[in-house]
C-alpha positions in Angstrom: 12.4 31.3 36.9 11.7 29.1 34.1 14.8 27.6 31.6 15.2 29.7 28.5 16.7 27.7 25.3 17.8 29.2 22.3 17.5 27.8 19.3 21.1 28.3 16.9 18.7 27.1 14.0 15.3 27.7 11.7 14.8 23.7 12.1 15.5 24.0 15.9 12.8 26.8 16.0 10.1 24.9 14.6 10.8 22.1 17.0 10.7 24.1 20.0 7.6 25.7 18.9 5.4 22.6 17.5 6.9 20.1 20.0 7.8 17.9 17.7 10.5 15.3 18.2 14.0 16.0 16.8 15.1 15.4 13.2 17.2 12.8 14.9 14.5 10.8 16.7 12.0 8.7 14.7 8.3 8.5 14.6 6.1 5.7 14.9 5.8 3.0 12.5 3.6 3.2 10.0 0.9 0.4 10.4 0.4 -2.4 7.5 -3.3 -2.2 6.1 -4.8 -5.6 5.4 -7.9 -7.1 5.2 -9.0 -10.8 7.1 -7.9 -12.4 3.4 -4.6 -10.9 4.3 -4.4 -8.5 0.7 -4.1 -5.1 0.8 -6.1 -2.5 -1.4 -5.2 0.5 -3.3 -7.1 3.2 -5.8 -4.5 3.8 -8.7 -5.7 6.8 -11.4 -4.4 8.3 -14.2 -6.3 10.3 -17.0 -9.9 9.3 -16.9 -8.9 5.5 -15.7 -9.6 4.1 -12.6 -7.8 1.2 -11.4 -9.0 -1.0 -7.8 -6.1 -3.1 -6.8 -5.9 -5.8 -4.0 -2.2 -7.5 -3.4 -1.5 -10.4 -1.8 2.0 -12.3 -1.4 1.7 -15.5 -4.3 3.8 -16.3 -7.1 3.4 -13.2 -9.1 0.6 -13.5 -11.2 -1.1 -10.6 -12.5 -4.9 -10.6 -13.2 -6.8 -7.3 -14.6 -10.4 -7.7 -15.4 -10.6 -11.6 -15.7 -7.6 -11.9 -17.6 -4.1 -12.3 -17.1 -1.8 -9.3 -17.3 0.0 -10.6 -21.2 -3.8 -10.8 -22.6 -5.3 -7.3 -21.4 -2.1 -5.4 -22.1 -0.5 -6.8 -25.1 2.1 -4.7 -25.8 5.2 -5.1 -24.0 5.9 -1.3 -22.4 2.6 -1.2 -21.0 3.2 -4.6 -19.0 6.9 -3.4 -18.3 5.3 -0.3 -17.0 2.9 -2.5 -14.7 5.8 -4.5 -13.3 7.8 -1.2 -12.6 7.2 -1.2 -8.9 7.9 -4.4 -7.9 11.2 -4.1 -10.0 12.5 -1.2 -8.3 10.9 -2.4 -4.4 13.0 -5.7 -5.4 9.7 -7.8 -4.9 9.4 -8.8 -8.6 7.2 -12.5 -8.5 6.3 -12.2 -4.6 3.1 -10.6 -5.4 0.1 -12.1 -6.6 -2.2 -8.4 -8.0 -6.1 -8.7 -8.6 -6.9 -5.5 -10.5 -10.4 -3.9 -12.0 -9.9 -1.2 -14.1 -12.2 1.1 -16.0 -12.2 4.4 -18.2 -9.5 5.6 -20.4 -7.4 3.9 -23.0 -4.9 1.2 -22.5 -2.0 3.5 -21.7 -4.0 5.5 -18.7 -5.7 2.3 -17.3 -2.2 1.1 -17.1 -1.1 4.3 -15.5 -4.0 3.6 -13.3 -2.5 0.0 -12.8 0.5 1.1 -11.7 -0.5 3.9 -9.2 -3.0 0.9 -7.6 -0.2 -1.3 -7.2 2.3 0.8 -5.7 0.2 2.3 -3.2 -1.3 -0.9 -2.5 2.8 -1.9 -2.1 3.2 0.5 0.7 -1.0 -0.8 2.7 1.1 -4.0 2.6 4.8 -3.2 3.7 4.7 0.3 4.8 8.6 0.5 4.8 8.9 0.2 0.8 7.3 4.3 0.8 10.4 5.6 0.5 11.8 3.7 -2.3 8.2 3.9 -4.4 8.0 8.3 -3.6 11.6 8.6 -4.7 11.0 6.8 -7.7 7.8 8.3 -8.0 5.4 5.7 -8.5 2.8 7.2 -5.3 2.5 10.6 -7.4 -0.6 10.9 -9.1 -0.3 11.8 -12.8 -2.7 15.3 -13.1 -2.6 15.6 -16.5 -6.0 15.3 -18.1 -7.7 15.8 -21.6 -8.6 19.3 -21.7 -12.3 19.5 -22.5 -13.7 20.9 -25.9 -15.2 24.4 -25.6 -18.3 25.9 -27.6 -17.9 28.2 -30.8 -14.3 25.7 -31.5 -13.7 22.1 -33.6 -11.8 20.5 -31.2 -10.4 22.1 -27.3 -8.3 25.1 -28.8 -8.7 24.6 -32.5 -10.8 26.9 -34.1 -12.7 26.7 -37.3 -11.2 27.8 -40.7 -11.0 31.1 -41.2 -11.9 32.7 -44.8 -11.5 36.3 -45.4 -14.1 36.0 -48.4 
């Protein structure tokens, strides 16, 4: 006769039936993602920018398109919001970050910038995922311009109306 278990629990249920280890036991490590130059690389997006971002540990410095990070984003909240994952994974100046970025405006390339970098965080030290999803830096942004439709001026806006 074969051992019959009973499960007290939904969770419990969908362990017995998948196989899966246990909300107690752990999983695997996650492997770090590098290349032989020992950076790791990320896509960041957000609006119709495209960021490519390679990381590798330095002194902090911060180069997007040629140019350091205080000369291609001149304002100050879009280079605050650039340095926002290293800030909250406590690795602010460990990081040198070699970014291209294209499309968009300043404010979705650095978006874009942003995304790169903290997915490119988490090739490089895997363990600094958790932190970087809860703070929601790994989320892509979906919100797009909504394109302009036929027979109106702009996406929704129609054309005057007159009566007479």
């Amino acid at each position: 006769m074969s051992e019959q278990t009973t499960a007290t629990s939904l969770a419990e249920l969908k362990n017995l039936v998948a196989g899966t280890p246990a909300a107690g036991e752990a999983s695997a490590p996650r492997e770090p993602k590098r290349d032989q130059f020992g950076r790791a690389y990320a896509t960041g997006r957000r609006k119709d920018a495209v960021a490519r971002v390679w990381v590798k540990p330095g002194k902090g410095t911060i180069e997007i398109n040629g140019k350091p990070a205080s000369k291609y984003f001149a304002r100050p909240v879009l280079r605050m919001l650039i340095t926002q994952p290293f800030l909250v994974a406590d690795r602010y100046q460990q990081f040198d970050v070699y970014c291209t970025v294209t499309g968009g405006g300043l404010s979705g390339q650095a978006g874009a910038v942003r995304h790169g970098i903290s997915r490119a965080l988490t090739n490089f030290e895997p363990e600094l995922r958790g932190i970087l999803k809860k703070a929601g830096f790994l989320t892509r942004d979906p919100r797009v311009v909504e394109r302009k439709k036929y027979g109106k001026a702009k996406a929704r806006r129609s054309f005057q109306f007159s009566k007479r």
